[in-house]
N, C-alpha and C positions, 0 to 999 in steps of 0.2 A: 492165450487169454486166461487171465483168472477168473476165478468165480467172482469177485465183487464187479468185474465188466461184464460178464456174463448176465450178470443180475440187473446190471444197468441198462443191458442192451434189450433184454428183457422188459423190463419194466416200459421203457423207451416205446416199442412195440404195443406195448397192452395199452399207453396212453394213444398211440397215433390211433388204434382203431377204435378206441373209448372216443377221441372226438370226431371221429368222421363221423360214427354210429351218431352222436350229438348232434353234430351239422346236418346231417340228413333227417333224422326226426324232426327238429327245428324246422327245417323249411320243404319239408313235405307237403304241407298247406299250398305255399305258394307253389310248388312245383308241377301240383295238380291245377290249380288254379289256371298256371301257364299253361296246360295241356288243352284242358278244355276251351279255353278261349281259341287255341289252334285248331281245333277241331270244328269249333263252331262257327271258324270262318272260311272252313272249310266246306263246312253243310248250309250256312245260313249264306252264303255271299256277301261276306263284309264289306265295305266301301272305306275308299280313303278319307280320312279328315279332311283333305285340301280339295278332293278334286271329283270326289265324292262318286269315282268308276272302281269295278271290283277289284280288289285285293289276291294275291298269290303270298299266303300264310309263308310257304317255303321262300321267297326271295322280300318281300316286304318287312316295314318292320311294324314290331308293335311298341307304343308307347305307355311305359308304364303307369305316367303321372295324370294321360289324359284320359284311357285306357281305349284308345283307340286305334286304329290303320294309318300306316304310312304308306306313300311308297316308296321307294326309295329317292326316287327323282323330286319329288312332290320335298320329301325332308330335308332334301341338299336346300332345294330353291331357299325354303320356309329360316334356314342356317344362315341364306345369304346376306 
């Protein structure tokens, strides 16, 4: 390799971790944001939007737009 690829592969490098470093600052908000709602529906016993019995954080989903529980079964139906 010569130096002018070297310098490129380089540079190449410094940018990939300049925009991860970016992307992750950026949505550090919502990442937490996601946490805590998993959390809390872990301590508080969420209910499902449809069917309105508790929620399992781990296997359910969360919906972002309504900001509430699904569960899995209850969201196929709700698709149908």
């Amino acid at each position: 390799m010569n130096p002018a690829e070297l310098l490129l592969l380089g540079l190449a490098a410094v940018g990939s971790v300049w925009a991860l470093a970016g992307y992750l600052r950026a949505s550090r908000a919502r990442r937490r944001a996601r946490r805590r709602e998993q959390q809390g529906a872990e301590t508080a016993r969420e209910t499902c939007a449809v069917c309105h019995l508790p929620v399992d954080p781990r296997v359910d989903l969360f919906d972002e737009n309504s900001r509430g529980w699904w569960h899995r079964d209850c969201w196929r139906e709700a698709m149908l």
